[in-house]
DRENSEFI-378065 format. One record per residue (C-alpha): residue number from 1; residue in three letters; x, y, z. Coordinates in nm, 2 decimals. Example, Ala and Ser with C-alpha at 12.3 -4.5 7.8 and 13.67 -1.06 7.14 Angstrom:
# residues 2
1,ALA,1.23,-0.45,0.78
2,SER,1.37,-0.11,0.71
//
This chain:
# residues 412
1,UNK,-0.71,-8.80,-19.78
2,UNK,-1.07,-8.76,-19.69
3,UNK,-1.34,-8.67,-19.99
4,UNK,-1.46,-8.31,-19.96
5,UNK,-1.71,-8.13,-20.16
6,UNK,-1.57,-7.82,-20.37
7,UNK,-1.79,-7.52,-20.32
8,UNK,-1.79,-7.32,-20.62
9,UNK,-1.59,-6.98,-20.64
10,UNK,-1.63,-6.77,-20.94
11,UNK,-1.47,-6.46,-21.07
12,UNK,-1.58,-6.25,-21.39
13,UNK,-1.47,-6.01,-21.64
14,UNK,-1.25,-6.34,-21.60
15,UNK,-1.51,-6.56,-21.48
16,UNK,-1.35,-6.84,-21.22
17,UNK,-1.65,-7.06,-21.09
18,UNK,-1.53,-7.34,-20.81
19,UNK,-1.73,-7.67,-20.89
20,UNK,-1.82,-7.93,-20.70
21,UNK,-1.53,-8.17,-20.65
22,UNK,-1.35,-8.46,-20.41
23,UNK,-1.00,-8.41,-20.30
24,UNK,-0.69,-8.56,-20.47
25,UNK,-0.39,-8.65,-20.34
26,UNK,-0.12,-8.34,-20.38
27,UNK,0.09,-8.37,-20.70
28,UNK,0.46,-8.27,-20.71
29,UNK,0.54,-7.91,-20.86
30,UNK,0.82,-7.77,-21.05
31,UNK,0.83,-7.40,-21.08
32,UNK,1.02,-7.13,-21.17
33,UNK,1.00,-6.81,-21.05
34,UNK,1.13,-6.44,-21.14
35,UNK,1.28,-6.23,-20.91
36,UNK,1.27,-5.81,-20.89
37,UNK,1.20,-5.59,-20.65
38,UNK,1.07,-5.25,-20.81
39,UNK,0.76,-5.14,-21.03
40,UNK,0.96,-5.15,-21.32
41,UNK,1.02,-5.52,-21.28
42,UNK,0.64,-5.59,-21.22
43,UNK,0.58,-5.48,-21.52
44,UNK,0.82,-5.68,-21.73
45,UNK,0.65,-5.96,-21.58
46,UNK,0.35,-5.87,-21.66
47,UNK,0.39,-5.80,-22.00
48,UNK,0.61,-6.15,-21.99
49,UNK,0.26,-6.31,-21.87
50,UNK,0.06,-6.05,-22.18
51,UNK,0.28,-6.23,-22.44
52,UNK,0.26,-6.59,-22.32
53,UNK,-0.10,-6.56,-22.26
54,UNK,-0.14,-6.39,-22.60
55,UNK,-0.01,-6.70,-22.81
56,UNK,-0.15,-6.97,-22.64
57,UNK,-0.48,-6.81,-22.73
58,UNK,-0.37,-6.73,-23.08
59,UNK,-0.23,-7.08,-23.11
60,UNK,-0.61,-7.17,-23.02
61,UNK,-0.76,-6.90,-23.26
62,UNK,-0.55,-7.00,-23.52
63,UNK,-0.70,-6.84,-23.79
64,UNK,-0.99,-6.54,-23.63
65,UNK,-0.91,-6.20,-23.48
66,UNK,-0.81,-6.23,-23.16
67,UNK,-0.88,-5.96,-22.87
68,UNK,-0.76,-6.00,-22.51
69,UNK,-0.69,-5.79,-22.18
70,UNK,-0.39,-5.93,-21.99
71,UNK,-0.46,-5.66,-21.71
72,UNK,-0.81,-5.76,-21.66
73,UNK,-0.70,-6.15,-21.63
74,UNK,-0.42,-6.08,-21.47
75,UNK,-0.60,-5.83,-21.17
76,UNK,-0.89,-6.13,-21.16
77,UNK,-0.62,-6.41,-21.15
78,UNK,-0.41,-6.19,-20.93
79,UNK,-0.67,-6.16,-20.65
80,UNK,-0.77,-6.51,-20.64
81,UNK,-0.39,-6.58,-20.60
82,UNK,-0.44,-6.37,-20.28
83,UNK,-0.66,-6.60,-20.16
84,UNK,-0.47,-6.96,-20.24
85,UNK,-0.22,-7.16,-20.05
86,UNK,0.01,-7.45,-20.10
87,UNK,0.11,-7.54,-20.43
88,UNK,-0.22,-7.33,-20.60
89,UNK,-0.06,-7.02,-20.46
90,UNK,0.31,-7.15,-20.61
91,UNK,0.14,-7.24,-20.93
92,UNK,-0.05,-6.92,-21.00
93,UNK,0.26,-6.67,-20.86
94,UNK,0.47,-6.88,-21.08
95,UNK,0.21,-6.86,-21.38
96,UNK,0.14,-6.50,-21.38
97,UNK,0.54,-6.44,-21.40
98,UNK,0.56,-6.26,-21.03
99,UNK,0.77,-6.60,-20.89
100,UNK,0.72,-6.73,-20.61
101,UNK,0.37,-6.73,-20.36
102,UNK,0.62,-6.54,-20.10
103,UNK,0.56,-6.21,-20.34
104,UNK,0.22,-6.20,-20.23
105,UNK,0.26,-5.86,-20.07
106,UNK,0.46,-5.73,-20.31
107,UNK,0.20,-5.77,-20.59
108,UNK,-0.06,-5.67,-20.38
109,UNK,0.14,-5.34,-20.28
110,UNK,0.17,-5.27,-20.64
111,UNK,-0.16,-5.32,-20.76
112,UNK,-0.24,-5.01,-20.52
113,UNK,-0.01,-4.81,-20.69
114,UNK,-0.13,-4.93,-21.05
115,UNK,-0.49,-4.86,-20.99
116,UNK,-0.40,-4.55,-20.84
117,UNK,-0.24,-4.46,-21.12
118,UNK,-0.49,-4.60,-21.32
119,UNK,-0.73,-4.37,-21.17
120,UNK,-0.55,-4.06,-21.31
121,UNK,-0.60,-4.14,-21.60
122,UNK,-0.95,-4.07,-21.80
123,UNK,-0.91,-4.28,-22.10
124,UNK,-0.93,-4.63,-21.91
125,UNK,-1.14,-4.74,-21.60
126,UNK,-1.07,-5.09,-21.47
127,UNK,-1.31,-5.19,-21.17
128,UNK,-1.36,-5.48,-20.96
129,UNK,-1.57,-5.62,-20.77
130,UNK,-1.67,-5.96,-20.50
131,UNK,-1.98,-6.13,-20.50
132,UNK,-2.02,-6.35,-20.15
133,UNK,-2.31,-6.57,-20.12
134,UNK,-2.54,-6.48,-19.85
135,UNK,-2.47,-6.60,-19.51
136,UNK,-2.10,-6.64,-19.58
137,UNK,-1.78,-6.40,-19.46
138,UNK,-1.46,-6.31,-19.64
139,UNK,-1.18,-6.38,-19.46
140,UNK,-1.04,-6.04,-19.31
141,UNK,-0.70,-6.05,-19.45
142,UNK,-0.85,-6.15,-19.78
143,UNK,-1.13,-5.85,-19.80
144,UNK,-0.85,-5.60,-19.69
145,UNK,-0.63,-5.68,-19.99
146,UNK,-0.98,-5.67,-20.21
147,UNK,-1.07,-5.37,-20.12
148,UNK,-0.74,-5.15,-20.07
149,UNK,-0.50,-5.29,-20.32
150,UNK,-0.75,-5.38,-20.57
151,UNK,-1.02,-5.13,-20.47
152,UNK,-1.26,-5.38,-20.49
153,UNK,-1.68,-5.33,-20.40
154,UNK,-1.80,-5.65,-20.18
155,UNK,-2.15,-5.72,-20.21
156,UNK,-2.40,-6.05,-20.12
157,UNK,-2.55,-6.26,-20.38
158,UNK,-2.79,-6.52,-20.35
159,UNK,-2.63,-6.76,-20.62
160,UNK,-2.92,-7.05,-20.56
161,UNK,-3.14,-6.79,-20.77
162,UNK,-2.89,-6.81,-21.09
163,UNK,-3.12,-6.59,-21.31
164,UNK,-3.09,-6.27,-21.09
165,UNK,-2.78,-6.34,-21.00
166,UNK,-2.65,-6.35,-21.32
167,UNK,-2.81,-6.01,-21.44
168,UNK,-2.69,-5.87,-21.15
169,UNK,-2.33,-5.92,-21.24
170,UNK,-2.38,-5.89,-21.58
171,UNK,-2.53,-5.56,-21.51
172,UNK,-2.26,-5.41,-21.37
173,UNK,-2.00,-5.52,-21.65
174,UNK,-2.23,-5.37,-21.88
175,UNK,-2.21,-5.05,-21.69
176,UNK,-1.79,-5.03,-21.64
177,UNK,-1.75,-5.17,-22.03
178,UNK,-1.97,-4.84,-22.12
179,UNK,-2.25,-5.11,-22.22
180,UNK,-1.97,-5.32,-22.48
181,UNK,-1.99,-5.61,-22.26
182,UNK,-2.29,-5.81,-22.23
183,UNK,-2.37,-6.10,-22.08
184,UNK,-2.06,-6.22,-21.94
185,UNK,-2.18,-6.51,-21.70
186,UNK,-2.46,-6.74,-21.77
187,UNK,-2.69,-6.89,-21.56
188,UNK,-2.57,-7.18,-21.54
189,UNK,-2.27,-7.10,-21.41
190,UNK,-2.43,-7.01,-21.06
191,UNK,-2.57,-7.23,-20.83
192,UNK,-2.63,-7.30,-20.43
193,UNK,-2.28,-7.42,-20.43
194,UNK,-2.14,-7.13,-20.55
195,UNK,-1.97,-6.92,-20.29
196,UNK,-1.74,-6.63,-20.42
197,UNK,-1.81,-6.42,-20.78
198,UNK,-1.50,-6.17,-20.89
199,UNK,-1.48,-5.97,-21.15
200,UNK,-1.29,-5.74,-21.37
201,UNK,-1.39,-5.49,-21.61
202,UNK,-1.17,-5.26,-21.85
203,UNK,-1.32,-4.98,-22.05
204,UNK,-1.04,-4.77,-22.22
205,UNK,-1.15,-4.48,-22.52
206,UNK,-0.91,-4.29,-22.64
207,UNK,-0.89,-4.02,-22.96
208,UNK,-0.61,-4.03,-23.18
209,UNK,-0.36,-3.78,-23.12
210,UNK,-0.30,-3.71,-23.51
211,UNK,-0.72,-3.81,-23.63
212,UNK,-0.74,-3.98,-23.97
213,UNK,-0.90,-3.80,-24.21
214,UNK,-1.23,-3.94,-24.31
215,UNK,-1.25,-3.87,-24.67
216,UNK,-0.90,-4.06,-24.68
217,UNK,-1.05,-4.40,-24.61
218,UNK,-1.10,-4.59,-24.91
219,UNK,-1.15,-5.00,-24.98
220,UNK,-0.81,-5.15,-25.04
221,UNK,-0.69,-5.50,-25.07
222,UNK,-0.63,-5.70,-24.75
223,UNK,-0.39,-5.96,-24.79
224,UNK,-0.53,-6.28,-24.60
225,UNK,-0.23,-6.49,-24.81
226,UNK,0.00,-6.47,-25.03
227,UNK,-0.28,-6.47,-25.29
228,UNK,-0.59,-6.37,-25.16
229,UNK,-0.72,-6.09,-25.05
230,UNK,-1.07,-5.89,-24.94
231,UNK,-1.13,-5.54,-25.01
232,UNK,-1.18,-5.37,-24.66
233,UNK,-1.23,-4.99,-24.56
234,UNK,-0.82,-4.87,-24.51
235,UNK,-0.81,-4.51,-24.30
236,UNK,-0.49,-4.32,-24.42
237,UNK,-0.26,-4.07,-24.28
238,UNK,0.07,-3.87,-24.32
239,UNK,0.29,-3.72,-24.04
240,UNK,0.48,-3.76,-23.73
241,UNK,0.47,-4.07,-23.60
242,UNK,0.67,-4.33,-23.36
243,UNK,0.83,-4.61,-23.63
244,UNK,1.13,-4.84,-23.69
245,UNK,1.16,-5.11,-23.93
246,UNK,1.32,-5.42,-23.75
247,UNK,1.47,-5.56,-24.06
248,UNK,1.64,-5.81,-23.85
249,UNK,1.39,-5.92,-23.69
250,UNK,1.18,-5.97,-23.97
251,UNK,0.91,-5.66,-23.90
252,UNK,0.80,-5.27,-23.87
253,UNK,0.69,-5.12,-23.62
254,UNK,0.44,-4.82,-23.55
255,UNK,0.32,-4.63,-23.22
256,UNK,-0.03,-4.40,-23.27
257,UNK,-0.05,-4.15,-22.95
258,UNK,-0.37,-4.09,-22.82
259,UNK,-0.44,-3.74,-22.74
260,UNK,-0.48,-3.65,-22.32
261,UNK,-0.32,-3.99,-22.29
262,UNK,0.06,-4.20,-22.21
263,UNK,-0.12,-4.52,-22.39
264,UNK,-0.03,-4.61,-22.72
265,UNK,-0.15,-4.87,-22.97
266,UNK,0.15,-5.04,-23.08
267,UNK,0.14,-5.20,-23.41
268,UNK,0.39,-5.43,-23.57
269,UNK,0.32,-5.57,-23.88
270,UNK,0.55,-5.87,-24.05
271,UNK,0.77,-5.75,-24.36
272,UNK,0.60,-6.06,-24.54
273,UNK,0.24,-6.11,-24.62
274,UNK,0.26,-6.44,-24.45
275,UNK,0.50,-6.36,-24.18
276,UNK,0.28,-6.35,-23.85
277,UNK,0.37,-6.70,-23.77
278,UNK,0.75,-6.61,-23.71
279,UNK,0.63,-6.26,-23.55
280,UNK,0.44,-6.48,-23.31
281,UNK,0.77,-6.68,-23.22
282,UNK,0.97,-6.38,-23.23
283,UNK,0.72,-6.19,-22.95
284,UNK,0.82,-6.36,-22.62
285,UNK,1.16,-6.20,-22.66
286,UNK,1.06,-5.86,-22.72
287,UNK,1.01,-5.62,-22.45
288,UNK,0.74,-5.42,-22.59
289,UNK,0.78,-5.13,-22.30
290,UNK,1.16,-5.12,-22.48
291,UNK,1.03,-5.13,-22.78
292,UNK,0.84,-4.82,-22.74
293,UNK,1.16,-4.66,-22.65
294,UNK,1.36,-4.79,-22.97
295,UNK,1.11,-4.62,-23.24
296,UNK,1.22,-4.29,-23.39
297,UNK,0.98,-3.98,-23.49
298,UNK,0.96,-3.99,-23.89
299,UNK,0.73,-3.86,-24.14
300,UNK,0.51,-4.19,-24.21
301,UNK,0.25,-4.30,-24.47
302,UNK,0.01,-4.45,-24.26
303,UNK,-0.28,-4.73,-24.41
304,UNK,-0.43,-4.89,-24.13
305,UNK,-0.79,-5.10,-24.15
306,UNK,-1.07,-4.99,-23.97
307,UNK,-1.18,-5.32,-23.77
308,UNK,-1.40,-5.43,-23.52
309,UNK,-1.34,-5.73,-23.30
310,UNK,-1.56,-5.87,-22.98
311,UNK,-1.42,-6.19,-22.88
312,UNK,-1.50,-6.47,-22.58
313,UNK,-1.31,-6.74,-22.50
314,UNK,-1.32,-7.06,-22.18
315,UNK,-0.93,-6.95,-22.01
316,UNK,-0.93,-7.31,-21.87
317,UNK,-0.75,-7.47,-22.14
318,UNK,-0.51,-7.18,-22.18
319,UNK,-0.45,-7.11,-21.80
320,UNK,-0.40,-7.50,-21.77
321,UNK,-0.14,-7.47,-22.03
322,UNK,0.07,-7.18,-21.88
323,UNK,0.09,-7.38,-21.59
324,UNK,-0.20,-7.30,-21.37
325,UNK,-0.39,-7.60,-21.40
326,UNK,-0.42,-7.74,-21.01
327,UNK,-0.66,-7.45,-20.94
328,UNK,-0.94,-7.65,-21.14
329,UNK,-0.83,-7.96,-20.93
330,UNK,-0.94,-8.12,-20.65
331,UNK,-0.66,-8.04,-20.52
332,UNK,-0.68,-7.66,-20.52
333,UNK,-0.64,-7.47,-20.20
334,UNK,-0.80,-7.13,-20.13
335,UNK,-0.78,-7.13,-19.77
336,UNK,-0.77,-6.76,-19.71
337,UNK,-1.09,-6.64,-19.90
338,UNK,-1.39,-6.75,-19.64
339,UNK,-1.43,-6.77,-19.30
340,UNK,-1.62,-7.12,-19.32
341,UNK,-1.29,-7.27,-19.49
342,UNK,-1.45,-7.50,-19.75
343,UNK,-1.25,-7.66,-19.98
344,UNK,-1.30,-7.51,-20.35
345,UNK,-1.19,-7.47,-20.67
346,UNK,-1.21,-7.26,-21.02
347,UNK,-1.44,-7.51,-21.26
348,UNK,-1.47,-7.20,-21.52
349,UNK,-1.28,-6.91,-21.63
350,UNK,-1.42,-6.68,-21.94
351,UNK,-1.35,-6.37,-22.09
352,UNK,-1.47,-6.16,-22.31
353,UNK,-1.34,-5.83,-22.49
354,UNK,-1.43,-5.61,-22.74
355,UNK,-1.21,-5.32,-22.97
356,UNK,-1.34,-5.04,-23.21
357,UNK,-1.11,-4.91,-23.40
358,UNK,-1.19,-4.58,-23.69
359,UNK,-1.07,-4.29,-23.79
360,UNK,-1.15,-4.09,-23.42
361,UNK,-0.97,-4.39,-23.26
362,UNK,-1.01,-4.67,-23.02
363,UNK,-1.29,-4.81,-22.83
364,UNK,-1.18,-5.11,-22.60
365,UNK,-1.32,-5.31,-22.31
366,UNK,-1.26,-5.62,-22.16
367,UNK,-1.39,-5.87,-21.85
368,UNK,-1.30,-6.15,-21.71
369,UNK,-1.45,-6.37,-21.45
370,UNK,-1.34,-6.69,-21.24
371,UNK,-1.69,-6.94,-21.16
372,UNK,-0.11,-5.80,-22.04
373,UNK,1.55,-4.43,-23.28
374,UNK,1.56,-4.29,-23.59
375,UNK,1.76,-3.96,-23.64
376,UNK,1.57,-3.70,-23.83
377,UNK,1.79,-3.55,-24.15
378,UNK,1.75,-3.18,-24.25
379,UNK,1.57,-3.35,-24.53
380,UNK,1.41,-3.63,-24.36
381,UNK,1.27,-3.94,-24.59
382,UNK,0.92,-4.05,-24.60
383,UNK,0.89,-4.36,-24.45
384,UNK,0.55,-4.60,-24.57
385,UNK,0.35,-4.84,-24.30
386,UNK,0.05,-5.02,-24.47
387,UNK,-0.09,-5.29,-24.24
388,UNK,-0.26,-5.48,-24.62
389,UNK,-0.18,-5.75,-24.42
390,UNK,-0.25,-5.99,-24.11
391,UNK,-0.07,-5.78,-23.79
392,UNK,-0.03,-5.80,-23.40
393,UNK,-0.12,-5.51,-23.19
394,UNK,-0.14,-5.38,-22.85
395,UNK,-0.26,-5.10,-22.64
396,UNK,-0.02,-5.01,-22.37
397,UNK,0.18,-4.76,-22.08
398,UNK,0.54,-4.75,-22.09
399,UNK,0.52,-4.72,-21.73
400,UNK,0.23,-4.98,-21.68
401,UNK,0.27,-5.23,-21.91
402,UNK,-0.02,-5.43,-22.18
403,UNK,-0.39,-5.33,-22.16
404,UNK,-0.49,-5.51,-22.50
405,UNK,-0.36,-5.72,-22.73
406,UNK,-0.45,-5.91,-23.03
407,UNK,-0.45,-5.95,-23.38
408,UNK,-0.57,-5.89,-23.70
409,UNK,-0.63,-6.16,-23.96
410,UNK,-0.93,-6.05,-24.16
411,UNK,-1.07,-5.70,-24.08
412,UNK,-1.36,-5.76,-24.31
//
């Protein structure tokens, strides 16, 4: 096959840039797909995607707090799938957990109905948004799906001058992240060859249902081992709350409401000090929408840590490694983003996200850019939940699936 230079394509919030490149020959495929028909079923894959994308990044974190938004990468890589062909498009359908490429209007359908819903609700705002370089057209089919399924803005950019370009798309992440977000994209990322930018940006504040009482916080050990531990600032509270102990399964379980909202923050915390390696291998067969559904109302003893945790990370690797790797190829096809029909491809993906949590509750944003029952007695028993050790969360919608998820090895 003929050499062709890659123009460079690059999304944000997850931040896709398509490099310069020479065409390959094609390499064989083998992929599985899921198959479902109904919302409900989008959703399990999703959160199926949430999970696996979840620990290959904590495999790669190993030891640090982790934050991610599976619905930002997943709306970002979801849009550029809208755009691929060939074995790309089989690759990222297949990646992302939808199936096959031929569910391309099915996906698209239902992100209309998710940011819809989405919409509706005040506590999150998830935004997108398509750079073009000047001079250059979106394909029509491609900017319809943008901008009605995903509600996407289209504006030009002049990438050649990388410095403006950069602020202004770093501008406007710093705007839908309610300023948490900053600097997304470098300079360098943007050039004269690059001719698409999307981004995502999620912003999601919500107040605890049942506040923790300030004057209850207090320093308590945190256990990062067996043995050791660091003192950090542990918010406490007693009452109603979502819980189940999974003894079988080696964990608790605990659901905080936030108040004017159907999200929760899901926390499940392993029975043993050092037991969030076999959570971790325990999570890709949990269904945490189910999960939701198994915990019963109890009175609960609550210690939870205050933390903070802004985190950034190159998807490349990871993406590669879930088996989306031929979109950084040479032999990536996007033949239904631009009129002009230059060959391109994703040369970098980042993300970066940031969580707050205190005693009022949660602060979260994310972006990503291309360049996730008990029975209550008459005299019901006080059940205890202190996260003194290293713990998996997630914010999430029963009926929508992961927005966050990470974890928490030293809140310090």
């Amino acid at each position: 096959m003929g050499s062709a230079i890659r123009r460079t394509f690059t999304l944000l919030a997850i931040v896709l840039v398509f490099g310069e490149s020479y065409q390959r020959e094609i390499e064989d495929v083998n992929l599985q797909g899921l198959t479902g028909s109904n919302d409900a079923e989008l959703v399990r894959q999703s959160n199926d995607f949430a999970i696996h994308l979840y620990k290959q990044v904590s495999a790669e974190t190993r030891d640090g707090n982790v934050v991610i938004s599976p619905l930002s990468i997943s709306a970002c890589l979801s849009l550029a799938a809208m755009g691929a062909g060939g074995l790309t498009a089989e690759e990222m359908f297949g990646g992302l957990r939808y199936g096959k490429a031929d569910q391309k209007q099915r996906v698209a359908d239902w992100y209309g109905r998710l940011m819809r819903q989405l919409a509706s609700d005040s506590s999150i705002a998830v935004a997108n948004t398509l750079y073009v370089k000047e001079g250059y057209t979106v394909k029509r089919s491609f900017n319809d799906v943008a901008t009605s399924s995903f509600q996407s803005e289209v504006h030009e950019l002049n990438f050649a001058q990388n410095q403006a370009a950069a602020k202004t798309i770093n501008d406007w992440v710093e705007r839908k992240t309610n300023n948490k977000i900053k600097n997304l994209i470098a300079p360098d990322m943007l050039d004269d060859f690059t001719r698409m930018v999307l981004v995502n940006a999620v912003h999601f504040k919500g107040s605890w249902t049942y506040k923790f009482n300030e004057t209850n916080t207090r320093p308590m050990p945190f256990w990062l081992s067996e043995t050791k531990s660091n003192d950090v600032p542990m918010m406490y509270t007693k009452g109603g709350h979502s819980y189940r102990n999974m003894v079988e399964k080696g964990f608790s379980a605990l659901a905080l409401s936030y108040s004017g909202s159907d999200t929760s923050m899901l926390v499940l915390l392993p029975n043993e000090r050092n037991g969030l390696a076999a959570l971790e291998e325990t999570l890709p067969s949990l269904n945490l929408v189910e999960l939701l559904d198994q915990l019963g109302k109890g009175d609960v003893e609550v210690y939870l840590p205050k933390f903070k945790i802004e985190f950034s990370l190159e998807l490349k690797d990871v993406l590669t490694t879930l088996g989306m790797g031929r979109m950084f190829s040479n032999a990536a096809e996007f033949p239904d983003l631009l009129e002009s029909n230059e060959p391109v491809k994703i040369s970098k993906a980042v993300h970066k996200a940031f969580i707050e949590v205190n005693e009022e509750g949660t602060k979260a944003a994310a972006a990503t850019a291309f360049s996730v029952k008990f029975r209550v007695a008459k005299a019901p028993p006080v059940y205890k939940f202190k996260a003194d050790h290293p713990f998996i969360y997630a914010l999430l919608s029963q009926e929508r699936g992961v927005y966050f998820i990470g974890k928490v090895i030293n809140p310090a």
